[in-house]
N, C-alpha and C positions, 0 to 999 in steps of 0.2 A: 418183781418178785424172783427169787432166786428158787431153782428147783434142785432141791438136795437128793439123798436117798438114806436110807437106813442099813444099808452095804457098800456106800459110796465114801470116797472122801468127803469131806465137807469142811473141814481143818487141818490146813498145812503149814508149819511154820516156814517161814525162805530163809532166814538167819539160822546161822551156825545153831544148833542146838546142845554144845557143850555147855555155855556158859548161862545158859537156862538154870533154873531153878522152879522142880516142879514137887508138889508135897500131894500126898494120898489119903482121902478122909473118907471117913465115911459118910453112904448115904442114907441122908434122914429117913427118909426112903427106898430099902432095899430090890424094891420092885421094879426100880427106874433103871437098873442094871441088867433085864431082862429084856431081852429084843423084841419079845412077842408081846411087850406091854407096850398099847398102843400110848401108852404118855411116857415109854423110855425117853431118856435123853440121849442125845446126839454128841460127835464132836463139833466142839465149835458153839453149843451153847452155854450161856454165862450161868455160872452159880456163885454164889454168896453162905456164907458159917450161919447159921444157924444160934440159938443160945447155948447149944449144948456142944458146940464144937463140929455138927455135920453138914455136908453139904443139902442147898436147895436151890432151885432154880431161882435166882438174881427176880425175875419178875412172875408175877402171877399168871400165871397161863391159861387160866378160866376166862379170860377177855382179850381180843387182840388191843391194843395200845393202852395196858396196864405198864406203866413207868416202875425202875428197878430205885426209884428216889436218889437218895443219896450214901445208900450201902455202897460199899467195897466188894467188884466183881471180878471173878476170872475165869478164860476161858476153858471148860474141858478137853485134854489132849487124848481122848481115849474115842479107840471107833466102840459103835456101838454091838454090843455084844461079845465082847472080849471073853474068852472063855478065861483067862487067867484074872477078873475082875468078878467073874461071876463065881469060882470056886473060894473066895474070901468068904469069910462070914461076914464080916463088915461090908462089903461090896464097896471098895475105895474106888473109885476113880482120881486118877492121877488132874492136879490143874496145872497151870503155868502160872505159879506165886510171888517169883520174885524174877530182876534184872530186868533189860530193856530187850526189844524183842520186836520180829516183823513177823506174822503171818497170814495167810490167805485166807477168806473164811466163802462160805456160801449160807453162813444163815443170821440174814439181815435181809431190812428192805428199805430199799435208799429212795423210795420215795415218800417211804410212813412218815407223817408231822403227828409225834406223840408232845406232849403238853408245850410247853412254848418252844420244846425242839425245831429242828427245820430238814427238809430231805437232803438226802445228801448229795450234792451237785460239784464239791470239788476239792483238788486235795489240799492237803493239812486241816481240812474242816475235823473239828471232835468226835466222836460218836458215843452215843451213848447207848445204855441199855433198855431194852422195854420187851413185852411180849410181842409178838408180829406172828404173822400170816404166812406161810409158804407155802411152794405147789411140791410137793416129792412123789417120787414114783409110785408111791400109796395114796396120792388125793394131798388134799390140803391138811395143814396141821399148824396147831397154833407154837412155837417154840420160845425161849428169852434168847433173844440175838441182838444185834446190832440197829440202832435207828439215830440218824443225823439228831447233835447236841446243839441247840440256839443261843448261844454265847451267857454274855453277863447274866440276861435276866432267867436264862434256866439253872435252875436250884439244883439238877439231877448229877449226878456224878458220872463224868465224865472219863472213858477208859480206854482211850486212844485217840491215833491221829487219822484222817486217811491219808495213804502215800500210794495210792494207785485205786483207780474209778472202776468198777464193771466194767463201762463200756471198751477200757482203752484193756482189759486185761481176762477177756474169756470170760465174760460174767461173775470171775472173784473178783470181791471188796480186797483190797490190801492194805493191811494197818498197821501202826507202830504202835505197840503198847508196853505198858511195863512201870515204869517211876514216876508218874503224875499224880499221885493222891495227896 
């Protein structure tokens, strides 16, 4: 398990971030833009649109290995508690929506096996998304991040590559992601 923090980084991209394409929506959930809510979101975990056009967490967080199925996710680029996210009435957080893209994350767990997924043991393997477990400077806390995708016979949508292991990189996961859907 990867130990984040909620003043920490936790999401960095390593590619040039000019040719990023990032879009700001609202959250379904105004509250999740507040630091002091202990179910705020972080950078680096995955959300998915909503029917009405806002953001929500990619997977259900009420369980650890709740799968994000086969919705379309992306990562939040915003640390947590932005004062300039927080004086929005919408409380938008910024995601990374479009182009291809490498960056680091810490909120994953490479060795969670969520439905017929697999841990994640090496690189170019998939990753996919699901609820997971992590230790951050506040205790443990359920987040939607990153968990190894198990090929043909997993149904779940798939939203990047790995191009660098924990072990070989300071405890970041390193991914590619971007034009796979």
């Amino acid at each position: 398990m990867a130990t984040f923090g909620t003043q920490n980084e936790n999401f960095r991209p390593v590619t040039d971030v000019i040719p990023l394409v990032r879009r700001d929506f609202p959250l379904t959930d105004p509250t999740l833009a507040d630091p002091r809510n202990p179910l705020s979101y972080l950078d680096g975990e995955w959300m998915t649109l909503d029917s009405t056009g806002k953001l929500v967490r990619s997977a259900n967080i009420a369980a650890v290995g709740n799968s994000a199925g086969a919705i379309l996710s992306w990562p939040v680029w915003a640390e947590n508690g932005r004062t300039d996210i927080q004086a929005m009435a919408d409380r938008k957080p910024p995601i990374i929506w479009l182009n291809q893209w490498e960056c680091e994350t810490l909120i994953y767990d490479a060795s969670a096996v969520v439905g017929s997924g697999l841990a994640i043991t090496t690189r170019f393997q998939k990753v996919k998304v699901a609820s997971i477990q992590t230790n951050g400077v506040y205790g443990p806390r359920v987040l939607s991040g990153l968990v190894g995708w198990g090929g043909a016979s997993d149904t779940d949508q798939f939203v990047g590559y790995v191009t660098r292991l924990p072990a070989e990189n300071s405890g970041w996961l390193r991914i590619k992601g971007g034009v796979f859907y």
